[in-house]
C-alpha positions in Angstrom: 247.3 -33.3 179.2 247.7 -34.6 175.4 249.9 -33.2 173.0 247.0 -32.0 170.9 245.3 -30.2 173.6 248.9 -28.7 174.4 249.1 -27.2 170.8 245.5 -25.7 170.7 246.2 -23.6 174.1 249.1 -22.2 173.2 247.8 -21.0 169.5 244.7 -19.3 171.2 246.6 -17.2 173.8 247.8 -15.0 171.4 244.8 -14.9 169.0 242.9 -13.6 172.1 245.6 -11.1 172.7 245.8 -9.8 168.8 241.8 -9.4 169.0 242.2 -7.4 172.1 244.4 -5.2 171.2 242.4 -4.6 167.5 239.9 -3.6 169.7 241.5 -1.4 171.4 243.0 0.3 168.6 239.6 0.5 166.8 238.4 2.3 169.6 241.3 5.2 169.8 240.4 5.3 166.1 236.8 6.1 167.0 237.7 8.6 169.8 240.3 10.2 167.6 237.6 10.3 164.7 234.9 12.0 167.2 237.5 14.5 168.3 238.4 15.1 164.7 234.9 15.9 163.7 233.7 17.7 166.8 236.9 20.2 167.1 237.1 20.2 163.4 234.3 19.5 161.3 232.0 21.0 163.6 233.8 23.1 165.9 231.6 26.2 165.9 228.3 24.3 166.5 230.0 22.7 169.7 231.8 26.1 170.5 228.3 27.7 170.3 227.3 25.1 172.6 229.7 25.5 175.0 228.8 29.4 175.4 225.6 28.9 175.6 226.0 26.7 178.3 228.1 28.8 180.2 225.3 32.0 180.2 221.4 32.4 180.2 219.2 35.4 179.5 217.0 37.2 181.6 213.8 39.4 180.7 212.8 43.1 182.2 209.4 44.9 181.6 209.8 48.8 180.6 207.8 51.6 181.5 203.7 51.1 180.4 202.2 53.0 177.5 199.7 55.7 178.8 196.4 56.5 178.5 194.9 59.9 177.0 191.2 61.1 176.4 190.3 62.4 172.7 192.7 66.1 173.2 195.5 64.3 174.2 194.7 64.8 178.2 196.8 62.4 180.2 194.5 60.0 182.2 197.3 58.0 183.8 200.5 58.5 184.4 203.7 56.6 185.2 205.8 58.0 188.1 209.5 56.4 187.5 212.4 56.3 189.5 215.9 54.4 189.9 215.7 51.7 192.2 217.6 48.9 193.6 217.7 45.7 191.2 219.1 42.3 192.5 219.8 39.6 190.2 220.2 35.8 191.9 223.0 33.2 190.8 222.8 29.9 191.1 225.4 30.0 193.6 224.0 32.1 195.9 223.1 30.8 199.1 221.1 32.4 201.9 224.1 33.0 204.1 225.6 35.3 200.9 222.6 36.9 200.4 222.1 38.2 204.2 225.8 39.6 204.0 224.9 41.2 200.5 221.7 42.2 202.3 224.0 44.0 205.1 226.4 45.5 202.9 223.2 47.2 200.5 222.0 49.0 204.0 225.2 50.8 204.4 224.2 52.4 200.3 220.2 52.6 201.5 217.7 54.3 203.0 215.2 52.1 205.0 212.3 53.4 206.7 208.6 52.0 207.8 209.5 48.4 208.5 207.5 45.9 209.1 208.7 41.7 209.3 207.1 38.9 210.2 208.1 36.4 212.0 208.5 34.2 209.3 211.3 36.6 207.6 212.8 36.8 211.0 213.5 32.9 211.4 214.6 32.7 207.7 217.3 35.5 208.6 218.3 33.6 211.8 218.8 30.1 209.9 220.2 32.1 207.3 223.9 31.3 208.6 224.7 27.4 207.5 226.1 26.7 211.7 223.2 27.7 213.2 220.9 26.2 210.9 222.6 22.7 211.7 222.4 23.7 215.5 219.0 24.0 215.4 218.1 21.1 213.1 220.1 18.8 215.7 218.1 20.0 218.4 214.9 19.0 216.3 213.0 15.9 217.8 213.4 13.0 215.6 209.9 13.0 214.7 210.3 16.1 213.2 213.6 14.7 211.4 212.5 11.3 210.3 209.7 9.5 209.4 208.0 6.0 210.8 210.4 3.9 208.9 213.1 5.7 210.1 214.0 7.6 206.5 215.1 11.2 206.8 212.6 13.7 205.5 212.7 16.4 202.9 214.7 19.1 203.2 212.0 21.3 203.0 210.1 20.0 205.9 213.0 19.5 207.9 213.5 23.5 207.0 209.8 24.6 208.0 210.0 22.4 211.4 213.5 24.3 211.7 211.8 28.1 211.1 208.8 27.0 213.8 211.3 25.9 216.2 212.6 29.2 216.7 211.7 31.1 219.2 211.3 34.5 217.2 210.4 36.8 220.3 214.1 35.9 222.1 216.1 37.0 219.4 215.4 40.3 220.2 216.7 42.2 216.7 217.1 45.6 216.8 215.6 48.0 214.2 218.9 48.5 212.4 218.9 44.8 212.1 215.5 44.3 211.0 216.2 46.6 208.0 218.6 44.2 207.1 216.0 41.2 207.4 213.4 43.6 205.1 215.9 43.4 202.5 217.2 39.9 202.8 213.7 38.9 202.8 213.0 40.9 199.3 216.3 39.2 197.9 215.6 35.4 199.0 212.3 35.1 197.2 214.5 36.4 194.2 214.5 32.9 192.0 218.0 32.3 190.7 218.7 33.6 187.6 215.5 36.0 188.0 216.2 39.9 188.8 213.6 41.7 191.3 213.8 45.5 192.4 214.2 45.9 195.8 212.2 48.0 198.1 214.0 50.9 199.6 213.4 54.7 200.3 213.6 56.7 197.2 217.2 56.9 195.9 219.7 59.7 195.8 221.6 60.6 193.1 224.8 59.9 195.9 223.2 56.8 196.5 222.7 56.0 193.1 226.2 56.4 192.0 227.8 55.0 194.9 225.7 51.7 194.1 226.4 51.5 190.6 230.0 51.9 191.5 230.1 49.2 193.7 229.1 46.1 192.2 231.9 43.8 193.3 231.4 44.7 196.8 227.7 44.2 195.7 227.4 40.9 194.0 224.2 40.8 192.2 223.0 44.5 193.1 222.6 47.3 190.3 220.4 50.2 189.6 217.4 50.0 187.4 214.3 52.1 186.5 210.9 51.3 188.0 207.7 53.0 187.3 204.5 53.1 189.6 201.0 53.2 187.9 198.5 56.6 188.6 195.3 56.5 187.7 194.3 60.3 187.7 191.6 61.5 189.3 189.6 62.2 186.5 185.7 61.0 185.5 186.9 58.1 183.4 188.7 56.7 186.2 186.7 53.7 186.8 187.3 52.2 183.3 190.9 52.7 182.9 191.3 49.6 185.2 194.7 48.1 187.4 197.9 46.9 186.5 199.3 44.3 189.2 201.9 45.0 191.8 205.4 43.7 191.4 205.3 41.6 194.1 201.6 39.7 192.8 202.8 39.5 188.8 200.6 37.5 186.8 197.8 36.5 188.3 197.7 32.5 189.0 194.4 31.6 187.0 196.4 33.7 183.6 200.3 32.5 183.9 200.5 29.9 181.3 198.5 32.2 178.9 201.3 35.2 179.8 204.6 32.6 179.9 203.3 31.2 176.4 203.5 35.1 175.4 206.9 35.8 176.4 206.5 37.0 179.7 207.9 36.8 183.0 206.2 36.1 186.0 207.1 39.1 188.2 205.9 41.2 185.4 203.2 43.7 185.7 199.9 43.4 184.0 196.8 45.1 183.2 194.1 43.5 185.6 191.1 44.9 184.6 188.8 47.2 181.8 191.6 48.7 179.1 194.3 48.6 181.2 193.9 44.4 180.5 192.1 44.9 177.6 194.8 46.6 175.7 197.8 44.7 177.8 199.8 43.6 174.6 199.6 47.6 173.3 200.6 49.0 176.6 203.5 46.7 177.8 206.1 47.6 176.2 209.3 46.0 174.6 211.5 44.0 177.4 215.0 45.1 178.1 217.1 41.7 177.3 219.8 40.7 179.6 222.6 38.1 179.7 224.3 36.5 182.4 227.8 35.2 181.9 229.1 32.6 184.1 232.7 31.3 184.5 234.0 27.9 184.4 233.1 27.0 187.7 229.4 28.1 187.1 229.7 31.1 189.1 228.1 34.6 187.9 230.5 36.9 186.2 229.0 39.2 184.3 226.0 40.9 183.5 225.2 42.4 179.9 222.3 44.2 178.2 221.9 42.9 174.7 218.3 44.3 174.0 217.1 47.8 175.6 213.3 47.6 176.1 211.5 50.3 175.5 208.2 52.1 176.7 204.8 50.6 175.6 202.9 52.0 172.7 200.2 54.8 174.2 196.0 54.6 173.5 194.2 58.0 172.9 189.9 57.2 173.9 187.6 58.6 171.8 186.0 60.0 175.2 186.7 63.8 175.3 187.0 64.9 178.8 185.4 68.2 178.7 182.5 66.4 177.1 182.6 63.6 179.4 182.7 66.1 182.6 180.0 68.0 181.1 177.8 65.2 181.2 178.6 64.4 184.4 178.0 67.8 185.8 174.3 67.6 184.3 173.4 64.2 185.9 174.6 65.8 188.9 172.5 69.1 188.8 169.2 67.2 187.8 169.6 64.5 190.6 170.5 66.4 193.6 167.6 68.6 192.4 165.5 65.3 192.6 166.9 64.4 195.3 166.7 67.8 197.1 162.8 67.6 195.9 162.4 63.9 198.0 162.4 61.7 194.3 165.7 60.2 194.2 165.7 59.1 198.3 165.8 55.5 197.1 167.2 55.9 193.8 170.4 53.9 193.4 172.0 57.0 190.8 171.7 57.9 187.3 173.4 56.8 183.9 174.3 58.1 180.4 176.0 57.1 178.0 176.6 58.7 174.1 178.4 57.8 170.8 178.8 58.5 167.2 176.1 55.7 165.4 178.5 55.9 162.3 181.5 54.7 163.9 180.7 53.3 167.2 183.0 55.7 168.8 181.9 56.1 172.8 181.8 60.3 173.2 181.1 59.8 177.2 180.1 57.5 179.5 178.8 59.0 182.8 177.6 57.6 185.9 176.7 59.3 189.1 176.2 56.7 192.3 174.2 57.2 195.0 174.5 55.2 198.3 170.8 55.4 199.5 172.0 54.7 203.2 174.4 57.6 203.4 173.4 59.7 201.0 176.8 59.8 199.3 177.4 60.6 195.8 180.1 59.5 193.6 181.2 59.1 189.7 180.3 55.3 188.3 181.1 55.7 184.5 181.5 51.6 184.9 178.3 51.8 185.6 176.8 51.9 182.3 178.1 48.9 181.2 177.7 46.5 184.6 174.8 47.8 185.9 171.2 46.7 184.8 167.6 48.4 185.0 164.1 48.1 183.4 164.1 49.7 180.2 160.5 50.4 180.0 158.7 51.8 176.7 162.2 52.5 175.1 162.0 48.8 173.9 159.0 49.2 171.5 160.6 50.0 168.3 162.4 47.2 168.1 158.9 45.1 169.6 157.3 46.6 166.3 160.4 45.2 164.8 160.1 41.9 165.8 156.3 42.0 164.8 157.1 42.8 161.1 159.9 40.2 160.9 157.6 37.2 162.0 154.6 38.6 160.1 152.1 39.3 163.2 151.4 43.2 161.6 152.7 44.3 158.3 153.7 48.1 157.5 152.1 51.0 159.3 149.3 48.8 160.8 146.1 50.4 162.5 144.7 48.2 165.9 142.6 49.5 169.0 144.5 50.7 171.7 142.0 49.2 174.3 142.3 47.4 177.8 143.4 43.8 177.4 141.8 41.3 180.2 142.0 37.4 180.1 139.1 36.5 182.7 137.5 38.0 185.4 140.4 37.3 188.0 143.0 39.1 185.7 144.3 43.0 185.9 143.8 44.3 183.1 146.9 45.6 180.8 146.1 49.1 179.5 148.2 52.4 177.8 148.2 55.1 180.2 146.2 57.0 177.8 143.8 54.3 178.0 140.9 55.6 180.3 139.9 58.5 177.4 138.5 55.5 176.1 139.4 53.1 173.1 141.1 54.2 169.6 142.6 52.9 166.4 146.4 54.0 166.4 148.9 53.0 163.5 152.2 51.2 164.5 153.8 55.1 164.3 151.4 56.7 167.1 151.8 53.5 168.8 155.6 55.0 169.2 154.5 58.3 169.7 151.6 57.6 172.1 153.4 54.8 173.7 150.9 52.5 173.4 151.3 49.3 176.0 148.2 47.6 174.3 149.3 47.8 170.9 152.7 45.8 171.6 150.7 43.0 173.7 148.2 42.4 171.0 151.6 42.5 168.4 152.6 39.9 171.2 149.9 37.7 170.8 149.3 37.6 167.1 153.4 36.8 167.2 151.8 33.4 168.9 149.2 33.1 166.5 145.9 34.8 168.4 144.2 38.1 167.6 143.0 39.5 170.9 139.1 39.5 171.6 138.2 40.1 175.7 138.8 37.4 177.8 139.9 35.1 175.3 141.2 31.7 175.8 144.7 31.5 175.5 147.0 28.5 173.9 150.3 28.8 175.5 152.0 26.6 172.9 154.0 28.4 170.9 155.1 31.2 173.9 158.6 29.8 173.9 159.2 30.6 170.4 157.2 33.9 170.2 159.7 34.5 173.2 162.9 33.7 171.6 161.9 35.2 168.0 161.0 38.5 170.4 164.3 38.2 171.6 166.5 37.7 168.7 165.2 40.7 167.4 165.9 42.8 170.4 169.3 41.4 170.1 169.7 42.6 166.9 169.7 46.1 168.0 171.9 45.4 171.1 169.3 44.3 173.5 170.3 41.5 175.7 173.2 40.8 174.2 176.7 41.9 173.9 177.8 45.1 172.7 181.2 44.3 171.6 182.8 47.2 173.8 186.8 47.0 173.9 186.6 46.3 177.7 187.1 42.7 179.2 183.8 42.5 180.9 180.4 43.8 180.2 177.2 42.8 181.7 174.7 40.8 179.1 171.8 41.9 181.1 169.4 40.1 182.8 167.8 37.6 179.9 165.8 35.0 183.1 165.1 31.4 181.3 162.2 30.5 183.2 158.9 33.2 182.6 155.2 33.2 182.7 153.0 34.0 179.6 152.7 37.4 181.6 156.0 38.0 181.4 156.4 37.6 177.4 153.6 40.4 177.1 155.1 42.7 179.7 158.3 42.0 178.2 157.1 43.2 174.2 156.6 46.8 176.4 159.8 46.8 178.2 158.7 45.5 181.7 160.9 41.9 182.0 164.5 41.9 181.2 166.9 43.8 182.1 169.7 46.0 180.1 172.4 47.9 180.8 173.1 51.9 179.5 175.3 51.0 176.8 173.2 48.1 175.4 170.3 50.8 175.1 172.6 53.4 173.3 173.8 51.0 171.2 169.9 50.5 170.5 169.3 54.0 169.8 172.7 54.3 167.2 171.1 51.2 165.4 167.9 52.8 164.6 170.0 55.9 164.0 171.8 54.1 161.4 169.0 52.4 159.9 169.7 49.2 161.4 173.1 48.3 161.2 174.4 48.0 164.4 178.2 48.7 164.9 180.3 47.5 168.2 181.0 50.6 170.3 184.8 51.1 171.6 186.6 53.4 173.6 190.0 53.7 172.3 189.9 55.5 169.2 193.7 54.8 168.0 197.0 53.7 169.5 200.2 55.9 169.6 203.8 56.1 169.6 205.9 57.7 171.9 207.7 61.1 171.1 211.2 61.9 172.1 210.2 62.8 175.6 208.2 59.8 176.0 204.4 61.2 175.7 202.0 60.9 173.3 203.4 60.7 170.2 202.4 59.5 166.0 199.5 57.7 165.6 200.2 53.9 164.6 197.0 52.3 164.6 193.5 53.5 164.3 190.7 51.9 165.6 188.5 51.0 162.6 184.5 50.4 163.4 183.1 46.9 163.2 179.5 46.2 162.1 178.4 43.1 164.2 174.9 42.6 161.8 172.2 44.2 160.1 168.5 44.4 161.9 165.9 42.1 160.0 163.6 45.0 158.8 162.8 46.7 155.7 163.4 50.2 154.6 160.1 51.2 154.8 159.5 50.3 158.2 162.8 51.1 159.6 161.3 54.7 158.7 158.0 54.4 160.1 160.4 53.7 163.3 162.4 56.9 162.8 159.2 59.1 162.1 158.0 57.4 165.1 160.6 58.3 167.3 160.8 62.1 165.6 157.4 62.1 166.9 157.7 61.4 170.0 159.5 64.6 170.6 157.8 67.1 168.2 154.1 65.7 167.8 151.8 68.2 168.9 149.2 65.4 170.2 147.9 65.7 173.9 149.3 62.1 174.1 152.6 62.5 172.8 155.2 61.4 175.2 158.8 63.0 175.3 157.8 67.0 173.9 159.7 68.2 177.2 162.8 67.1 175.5 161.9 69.7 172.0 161.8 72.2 174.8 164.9 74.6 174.0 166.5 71.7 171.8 170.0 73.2 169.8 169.1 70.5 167.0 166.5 68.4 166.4 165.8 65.2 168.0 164.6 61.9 167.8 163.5 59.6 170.7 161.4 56.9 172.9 160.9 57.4 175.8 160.1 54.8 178.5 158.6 54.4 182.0 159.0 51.3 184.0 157.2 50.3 187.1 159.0 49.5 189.6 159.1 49.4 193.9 161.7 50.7 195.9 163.2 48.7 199.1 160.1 50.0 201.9 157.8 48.4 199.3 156.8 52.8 197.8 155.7 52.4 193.9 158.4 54.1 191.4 159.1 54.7 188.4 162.3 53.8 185.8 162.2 57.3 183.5 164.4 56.4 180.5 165.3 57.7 177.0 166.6 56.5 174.0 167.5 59.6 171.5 169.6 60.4 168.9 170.7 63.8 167.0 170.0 65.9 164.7 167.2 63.6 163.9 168.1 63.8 159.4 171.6 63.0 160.2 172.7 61.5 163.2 175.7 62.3 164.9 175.2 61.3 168.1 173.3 58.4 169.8 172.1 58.6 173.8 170.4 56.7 176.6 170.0 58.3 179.5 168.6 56.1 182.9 167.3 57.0 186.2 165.6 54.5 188.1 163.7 54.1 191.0 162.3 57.8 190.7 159.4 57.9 193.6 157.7 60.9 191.4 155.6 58.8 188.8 155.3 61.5 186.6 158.8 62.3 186.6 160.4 63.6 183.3 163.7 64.5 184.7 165.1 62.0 181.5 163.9 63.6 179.2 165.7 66.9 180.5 168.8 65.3 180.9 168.6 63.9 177.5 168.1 67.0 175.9 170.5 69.1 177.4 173.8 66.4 176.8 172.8 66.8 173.0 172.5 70.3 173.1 176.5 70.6 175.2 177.6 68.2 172.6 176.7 70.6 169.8 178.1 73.7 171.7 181.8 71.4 171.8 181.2 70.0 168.5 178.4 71.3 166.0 176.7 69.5 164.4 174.7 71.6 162.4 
């Protein structure tokens, strides 16, 4: 080696070693920095760090608001009691929890079990030894794959639980209490709290639990509540809550965890108990686990109480509501007794203020036409559907005005209407005294069918002249524009109730030129009760059609947790304004005041003046229909309102499939829920 080279490798030596130890001296002045500026400059972000880390929170639902009618009548209620509660650690395994589980049954009561086999193997490979003694045993199939890799855990596990023979283990009952609970724990997520089932607590029990919660680990007393629907005629729309055990239904979780909630959590499944869900869950009781240093669970705190859920009073007052009831009743096992109503599926009615939309009852009686049995259906009247019949034709004169095919209180010939030879011929019922000239207002009172199919044909452009040619070209729109004006008053389309779910009706897309003139008299679609109330408040209120609801305000809780101060009340919503003049929105109203106090041969509803408290103003309407052995019957419906100058109350009453076919039993009906309502609240 040269000189030169000599002197070069013994100058770089040390260089290298000077760099190295810069660098690591710039690096303890780094970590010393970062200490510096985490301990120091931001030691309580890191500190709050820290304890955050070492706890998480935890969510409990509290007792659900209730539910009263108009006077404050409870219509649920919530039966309450101290349970057992068991909150899961991350630590836990399934061998602690089935010695927990053993422990709790020396503190509870349990009675009425019931395990499946399933439950039963999980207890058995509860205990880590004999789970690896079974798993050994396994074939090696059901340990590892083709390539030889070990499978999941999980399989491994559910080729474990069907491994064991459950029928030799032989528990006894003592023991299988123990598995009832263990099995309630282990589905317990970790971190998550459940209550567990047991037999009602004592107040011993109660204390000796609560006293006990290092012996316990996990296990403390909280309050549960169980949902009662009272047996009362609005029981059918107060709806479900879910169990404990189901929470939040599958198709709804994201919607519910996006909202705060919990999965186990109970919820309103149906009508207002769903409807109103935010209102009547109440505020969740916050909890915080604390966990040591090695992760395990230390301690549990409350650092929010919950509270119960705010309360709903209905506008539906029960002695009203019952009332109504009791008269559907009387008049159908009268019809019944009298051989009408064999094949009749029930009766419907329905009633609210046209000013506010409020609902004042909705009554259904059911009828099982194979039994015979009868039974209240107040849901009825807004899922089921019939033929409305004649009710429909002041909104049919409605449509007629609106599109120009008659103007004001037009005169035509109520005569037969025939297309050819081959055809039946449409005709009023009135019709074989022979022909006359009625105004659009007798055509109400009368009930004319032929005035509202010629309306119907001049809507498509043609007077009527005997068996004319017909041009079918513009029935789709005279259809729709027929439509859209029933609509406006409520017809066919939804009312806006506050309930999850309401029927539409039956609106069919395909139909026959037949079927657009049957349908300007009521004889097509199909409506439910409430949409044809909510038609008789619009005309009632001179066209403006407001949503109906059932829930007339929502309420705080008093000191002793009932019904308390009103928070909220439920304001009325006008969802449009029928296309119709003044004028002839009057021509409809003296129309339908006609129909009940004319003193023509031909007018329609006079039973219904008969012993009236206040005056009233109606349609009435008769639809043909056929019952299941192929027998001819009749639809007998009204659409009223009262007292007839100043509304207070809107009704539709329904009865279909009536075998008498001169059957006013509606009109009675009708007539004698106004006349209650004004005894309970006058209206004069």
């Amino acid at each position: 080696m040269s000189k030169k080279e000599r002197r070069f490798d013994s100058h770089s030596i040390p260089r290298r070693l000077n760099m190295l130890f810069a660098l690591v001296i710039i690096l303890f002045v780094t970590l010393i920095a970062r200490l510096a500026y985490m301990q120091v400059l931001h030691q309580g972000f890191y500190t709050k760090k820290l304890a955050t880390a070492s706890k998480t929170k935890i969510t409990l639902s509290s007792v659900r608001g209730q539910i009263y009618d108009a006077s404050g009548k409870p219509l649920v209620e919530n039966e309450i009691k101290q349970v057992v509660s068991f909150t899961r650690s991350n630590k836990m395994t399934a061998a602690s929890i089935k010695e927990i589980a053993n422990k709790l049954l020396d503190f509870v009561d349990v009675t009425d079990v019931e395990v499946t086999k399933r439950q039963i193997a999980d207890y058995y490979l509860a205990d880590s030894e004999t789970y690896q003694e079974v798993v050994a045993k396994l074939p090696k199939k059901k340990k590892l794959d083709a390539d030889g890799n070990r499978l999941s855990e999980a399989k491994i596990y559910n080729n474990a639980v069907d491994s064991v023979d459950v029928a030799s283990l032989d528990y006894s009952e003592q023991e299988k209490k123990a598995i009832a609970l263990f099995s309630q724990m282990n589905e317990v997520a970790n971190f998550e709290t459940g209550n567990i089932r047991t037999d009602d607590l004592s107040t011993e029990q109660v204390a000796l639990i609560a006293s006990s919660s290092k012996e316990l680990p996990g296990i403390s007393i909280a309050t549960a509540w169980e949902r009662k629907v009272l047996d009362t005629p609005l029981a059918s729309i107060i709806g479900n809550v879910s169990t404990e055990k189901a929470g939040i239904l599958a198709e709804e979780v994201d919607d519910y965890l996006k909202k705060g909630y919990s999965l186990k959590d109970r919820v309103g499944t149906s009508y207002l108990e769903k409807q109103y869900e935010s209102v009547l869950q109440g505020e969740r009781t916050v909890k915080e686990i604390h966990l040591d240093k090695n992760g395990d669970m230390e301690s549990i705190d409350t650092i929010k109480e919950g509270s119960k859920g705010k309360n709903l009073k209905l506008t539906v007052d029960l002695a009203f509501q019952t009332g109504v009831e009791n008269i559907l009743k009387n008049y159908f096992t009268a019809e019944l007794a009298a051989g009408n109503a064999t094949y009749s599926e029930g009766t419907y009615a329905i009633a609210m203020n046209p000013e506010t939309g409020a609902i004042l009852a909705m009554a259904g009686l059911k009828h099982d036409v194979k039994t015979g049995a009868l039974s209240s259906n107040s849901l009825g009247t807004v899922t089921d559907i019939v033929v409305p019949g004649s009710v429909v034709k002041g909104a049919t004169l409605t449509s007629g005005w609106a599109n120009g095919a008659i103007s004001g209180n037009q005169t035509l010939t109520d005569q037969p209407i025939v297309f050819g030879q081959d055809t039946t011929a449409i005709t009023s019922w009135f019709t074989h005294f022979g022909n006359r000239d009625i105004t659009a207002l007798e055509a109400l009172e009368y009930s004319s069918n032929t005035y509202m199919v010629q309306l119907a044909l001049k809507m498509m452009g043609m007077t009527y002249t005997p068996n004319m040619t017909v041009n079918l070209k513009n029935l789709d729109s005279s259809m729709e524009k027929l439509r859209a004006t029933f609509a406006e008053y409520g017809l066919g389309t939804k009312t806006g109730i506050d309930l999850p779910t309401e029927s539409q009706g039956y609106i069919p897309k395909d139909f026959t030129f037949a079927n657009y003139l049957t349908n300007a008299f009521g004889q097509f679609d199909n409506y439910t009760p409430l949409q044809l109330a909510q038609y008789a408040a619009t005309v009632a209120n001179n066209g403006k059609r407001i949503a109906p609801h059932l829930v007339e305000g929502i309420y705080g809780n008093d000191k002793n947790g009932d019904l308390g101060d009103l928070i909220e009340k439920k304001e009325s919503k006008e969802l449009n304004q029928v296309t119709i003049s003044s004028e002839n929105m009057n021509l409809i109203k003296e129309g339908f005041y006609q129909v009940v106090h004319g003193n023509n041969a031909f007018t329609t509803g006079q039973t219904i003046a008969q012993g009236e408290a206040v005056p009233i103003s109606a349609k009435t309407g008769t639809a043909e229909t056929f019952v299941n052995n192929g027998q001819q019957a009749i639809n007998t419906n009204v659409v009223a309102y009262a007292p007839s100058n100043n509304p207070k109350i809107a009704v539709a009453v329904v009865f279909p499939h009536n075998t008498n076919l001169s059957s006013t039993v509606s009109h009675s009906m009708t007539r004698d829920i106004i006349n209650l309502y004004n005894q309970l609240h006058p209206m004069n």
